[in-house]
N, C-alpha and C positions, 0 to 999 in steps of 0.2 A: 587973666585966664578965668573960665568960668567955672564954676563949682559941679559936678557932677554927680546927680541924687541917684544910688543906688538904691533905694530904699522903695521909694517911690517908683509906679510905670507909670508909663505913657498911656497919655490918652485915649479912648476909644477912636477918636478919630484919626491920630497920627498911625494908631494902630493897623485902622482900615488902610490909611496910603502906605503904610510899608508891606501892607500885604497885599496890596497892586501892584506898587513895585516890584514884589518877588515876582506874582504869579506875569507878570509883563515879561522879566529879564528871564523865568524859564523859560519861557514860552518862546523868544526871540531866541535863547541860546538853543532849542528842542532844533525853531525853525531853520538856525544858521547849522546845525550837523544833519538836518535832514536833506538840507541842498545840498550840502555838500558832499552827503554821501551819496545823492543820486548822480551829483555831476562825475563822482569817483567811478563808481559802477557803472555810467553810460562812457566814459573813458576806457574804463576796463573792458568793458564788452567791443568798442570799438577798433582797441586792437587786438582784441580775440579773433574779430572778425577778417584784420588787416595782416594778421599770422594765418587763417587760414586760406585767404586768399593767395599769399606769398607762398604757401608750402603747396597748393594747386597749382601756383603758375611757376615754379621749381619744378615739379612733377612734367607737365607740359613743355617745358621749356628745355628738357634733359637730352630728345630726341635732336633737336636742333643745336645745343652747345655738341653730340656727337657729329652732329652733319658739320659741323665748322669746323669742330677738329680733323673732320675728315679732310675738310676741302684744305684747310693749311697745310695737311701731310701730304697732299696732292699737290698744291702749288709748288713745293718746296722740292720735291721728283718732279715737276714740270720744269722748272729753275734748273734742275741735276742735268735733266734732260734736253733740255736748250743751251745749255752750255755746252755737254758732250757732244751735242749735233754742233753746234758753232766752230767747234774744234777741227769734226770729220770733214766740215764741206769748205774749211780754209784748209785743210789737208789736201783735198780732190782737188781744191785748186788751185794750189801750189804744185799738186802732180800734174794738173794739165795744161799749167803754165812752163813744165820741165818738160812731159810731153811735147808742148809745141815747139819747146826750142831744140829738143832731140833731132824731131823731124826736120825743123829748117834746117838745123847743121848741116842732116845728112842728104836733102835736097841743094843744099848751097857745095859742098864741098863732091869732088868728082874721087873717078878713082885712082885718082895721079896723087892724093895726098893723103894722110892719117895722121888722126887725130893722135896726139899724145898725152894729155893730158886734159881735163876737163873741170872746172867749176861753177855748179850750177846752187846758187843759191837766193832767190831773190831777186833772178832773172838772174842774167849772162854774169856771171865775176871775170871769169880768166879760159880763154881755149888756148892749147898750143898745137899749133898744126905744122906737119912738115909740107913744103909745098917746092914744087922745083923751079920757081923761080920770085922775084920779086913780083912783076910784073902780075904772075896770076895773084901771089899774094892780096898786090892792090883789088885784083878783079874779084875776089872771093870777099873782100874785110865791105866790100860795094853791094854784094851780092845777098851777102848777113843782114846788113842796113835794114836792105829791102823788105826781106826775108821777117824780120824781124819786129820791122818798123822802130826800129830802134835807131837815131841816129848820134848816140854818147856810145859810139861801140871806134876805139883805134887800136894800132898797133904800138905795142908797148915795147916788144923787142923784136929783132929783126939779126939773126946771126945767122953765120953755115954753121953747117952740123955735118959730122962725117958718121952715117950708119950703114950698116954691116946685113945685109938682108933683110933690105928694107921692103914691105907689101907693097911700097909703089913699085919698083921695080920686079923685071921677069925673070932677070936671073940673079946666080948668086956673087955680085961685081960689089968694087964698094964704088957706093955713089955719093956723092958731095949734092945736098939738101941742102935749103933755106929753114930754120925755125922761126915759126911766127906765134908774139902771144898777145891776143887781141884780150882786151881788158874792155869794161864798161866804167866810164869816169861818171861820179858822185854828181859832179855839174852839168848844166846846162848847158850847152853850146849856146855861146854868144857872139854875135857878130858882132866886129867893132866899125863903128865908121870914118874913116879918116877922111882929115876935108881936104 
C-alpha cells in the first residue's frame, strides 16, 4: 500500500488537470440536465398540446355522440315497432285466412244443413255439420276440398242425430239428421302403389 503525504500538495501541474477535470465533468453534467430538461419541457409542452386538442375534439365530437344516442333510441322503437307491426299483419292474416274459410263454408254448404260446431285455428281443425243425408255429406266434404284447396280435409264421424226444431227443416216435426265432423289430418295424403 502506498504512503499518503498529507502534508505535502500536489503539483502545479497535477493541479491544472484536476481542474480540467472538474471544469469538463461540470460542464458535461450542466450539459446532460440542460437536455434533459429541454427534452422534458418539449414533452411537456407536447402533451399540453395533445390535452388541448383532445378537450376540442371532445367539445366537437359531443353533438355527434347525442346524434348516436339519438339514432340507438330510434333503432331500438324501430325494433318495438317492427315487431308490433309483425304481430298485427300475422294477425290480418290469420283473419283473412278465417275469413276465407268462413266464406267457403258458407258458399259450400246450402240451406238444407247447419253448421254446429266450428274450429278454426290454423286453417280447418274440426266442422260439424248436420246434413240430411250421407250422400250430400260426400258431396259437400268434395265441395270444401275444392273450396278450399285443401285436400287433408275427411270425415271423422258420421252418426244420426235426432233434433227437435231443427233450421233445416219448415216445420216444427222431429226429423232424424246425419252429423258429420270433417277434421283436417296433420299428414300428407299419400298414395300407395301396389304392384
Amino acid at each position: 500500500m502506498d504512503k499518503i503525504n498529507f502534508i505535502t500538495t500536489a503539483t502545479p501541474k497535477q493541479q491544472h488537470s484536476l481542474q480540467n477535470w472538474f471544469y469538463a465533468s461540470v460542464l458535461l453534467l450542466g450539459l446532460m440536465v440542460t437536455v434533459l430538461v429541454g427534452i422534458s419541457s418539449w414533452q411537456l409542452y407536447c402533451w399540453k398540446i395533445a390535452q388541448n386538442k383532445t378537450r376540442i375534439t371532445k367539445k366537437q365530437a359531443l353533438p355527434f355522440i347525442e346524434a348516436l344516442e339519438k339514432k340507438r333510441k330510434i333503432q331500438e322503437e324501430l325494433d318495438n315497432i317492427s315487431l308490433k307491426s309483425d304481430r298485427i299483419k300475422q294477425s290480418l292474416r290469420q283473419t283473412e285466412t278465417i275469413h276465407s274459410h268462413l266464406h267457403a263454408i258458407n258458399k259450400t254448404f246450402s240451406n238444407q244443413t247447419s253448421i254446429a260446431a266450428l274450429h278454426l285455428k290454423n286453417g280447418l281443425n274440426e266442422l260439424i255439420v248436420h246434413v240430411p243425408d250421407t250422400k250430400t255429406a260426400f258431396l259437400y266434404l268434395q265441395k270444401l276440398k275444392e273450396e278450399l284447396g285443401n285436400k287433408n280435409l275427411y270425415i271423422s264421424t258420421l252418426e244420426p242425430a235426432n233434433t227437435l226444431n231443427n233450421p233445416a227443416s219448415s216445420n216444427n216435426e222431429l226429423k232424424t239428421d246425419i252429423i258429420i265432423s270433417i277434421k283436417q289430418s296433420k299428414k300428407v295424403d299419400t298414395k300407395l302403389d301396389k304392384p
